[in-house]
C-alpha positions as CSV (number, residue, x, y, z in Angstrom):
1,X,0.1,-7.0,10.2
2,X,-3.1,-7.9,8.2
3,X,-6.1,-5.3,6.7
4,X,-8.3,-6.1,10.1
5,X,-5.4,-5.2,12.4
6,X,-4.3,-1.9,10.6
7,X,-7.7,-0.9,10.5
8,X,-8.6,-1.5,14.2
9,X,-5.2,0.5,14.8
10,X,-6.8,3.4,12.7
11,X,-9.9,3.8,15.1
12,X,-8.0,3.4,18.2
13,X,-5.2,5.6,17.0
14,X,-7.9,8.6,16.1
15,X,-10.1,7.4,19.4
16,X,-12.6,6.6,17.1
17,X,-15.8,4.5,18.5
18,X,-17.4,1.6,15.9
19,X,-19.8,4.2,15.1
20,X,-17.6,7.1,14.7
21,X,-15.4,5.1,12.2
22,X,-18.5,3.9,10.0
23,X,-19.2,7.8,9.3
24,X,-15.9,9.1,8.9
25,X,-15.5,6.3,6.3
26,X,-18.6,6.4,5.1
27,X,-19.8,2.6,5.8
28,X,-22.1,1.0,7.4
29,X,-21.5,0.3,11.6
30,X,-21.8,-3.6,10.0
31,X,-18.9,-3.4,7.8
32,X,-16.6,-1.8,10.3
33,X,-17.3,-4.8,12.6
34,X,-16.3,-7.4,9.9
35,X,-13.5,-5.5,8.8
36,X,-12.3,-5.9,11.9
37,X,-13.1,-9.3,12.8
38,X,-11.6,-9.9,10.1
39,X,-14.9,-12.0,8.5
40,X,-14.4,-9.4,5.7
41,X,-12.0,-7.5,3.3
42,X,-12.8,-4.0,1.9
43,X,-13.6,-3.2,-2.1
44,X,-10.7,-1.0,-3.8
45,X,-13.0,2.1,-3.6
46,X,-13.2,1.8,0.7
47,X,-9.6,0.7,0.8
48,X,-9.0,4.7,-1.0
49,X,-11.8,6.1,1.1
50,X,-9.9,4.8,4.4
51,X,-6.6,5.3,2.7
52,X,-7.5,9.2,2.1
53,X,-9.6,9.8,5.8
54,X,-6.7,8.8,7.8
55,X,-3.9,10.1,5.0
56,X,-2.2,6.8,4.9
57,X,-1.3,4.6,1.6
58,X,-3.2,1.7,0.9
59,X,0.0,-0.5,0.7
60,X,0.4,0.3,4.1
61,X,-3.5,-0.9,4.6
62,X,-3.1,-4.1,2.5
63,X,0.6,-5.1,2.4
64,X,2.9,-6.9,5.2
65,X,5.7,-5.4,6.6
66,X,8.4,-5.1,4.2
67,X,6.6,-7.1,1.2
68,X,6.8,-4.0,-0.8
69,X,9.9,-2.7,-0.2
70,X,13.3,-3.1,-1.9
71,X,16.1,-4.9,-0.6
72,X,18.5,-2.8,1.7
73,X,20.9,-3.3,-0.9
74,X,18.9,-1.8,-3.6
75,X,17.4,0.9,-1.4
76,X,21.1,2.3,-1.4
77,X,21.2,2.5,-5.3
78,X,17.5,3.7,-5.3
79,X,19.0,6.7,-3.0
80,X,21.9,7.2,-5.3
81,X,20.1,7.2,-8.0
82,X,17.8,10.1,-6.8
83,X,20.4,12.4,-6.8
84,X,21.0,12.3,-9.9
85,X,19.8,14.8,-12.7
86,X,16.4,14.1,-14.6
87,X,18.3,13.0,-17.9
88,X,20.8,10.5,-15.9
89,X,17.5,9.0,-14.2
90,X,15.3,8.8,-17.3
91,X,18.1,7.0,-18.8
92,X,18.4,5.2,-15.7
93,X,14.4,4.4,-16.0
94,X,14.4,3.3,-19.5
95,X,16.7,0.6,-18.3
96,X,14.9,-0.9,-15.8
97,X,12.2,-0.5,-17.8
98,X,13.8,-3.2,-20.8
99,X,15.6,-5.3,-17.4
100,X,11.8,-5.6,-16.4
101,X,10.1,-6.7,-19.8
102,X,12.9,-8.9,-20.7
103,X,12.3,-10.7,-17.6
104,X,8.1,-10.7,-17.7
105,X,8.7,-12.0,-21.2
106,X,11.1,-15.2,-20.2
107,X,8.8,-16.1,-17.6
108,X,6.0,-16.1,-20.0
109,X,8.0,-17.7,-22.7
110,X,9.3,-20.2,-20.6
């Protein structure tokens, strides 16, 4: 679902007029009709400004379904690994952290 559709499904959602959503955001009457149309996409600042009005993430605003989230498979371990205690995920942290920048540097290495 792109930016223009989630947004529209703000409004609706909150039975929210044009005009209504352009003050509760705090843009112009303008911008909520290109955001919509989809003619135009939002700076960082009204992408927060939405995200915080309506108390809903701005991956959610920005992202496709999915395009964010890990695999099922790693979801499980994620799950796992959140009940464990603060040291075991620290550790558990600092690992991911090297698996991460070892990767990042063999791309950029070639």
């Amino acid at each position: 679902m792109s930016f223009s559709t989630r947004f529209l499904q703000l409004r609706r959602q909150h039975g929210l007029t044009q005009p209504q959503m352009a003050d509760k955001v705090g843009i112009h009457l303008t911008q909520v009709r290109r955001y919509e149309s989809g003619e135009a996409q939002p700076s960082l600042d009204i992408l927060r400004r939405i995200a915080v009005t309506f108390n809903v993430t701005a991956d959610w605003l920005i992202f496709e379904e999915g395009e964010r989230e890990p695999q099922d498979e790693l979801k499980l371990k994620f799950e796992a690994v959140r009940q464990m205690d603060a040291e075991e995920q620290k550790s558990i942290t600092s690992i991911l952290d090297a698996m991460i920048l070892k990767h990042q540097a063999r791309r950029v290495l070639g």
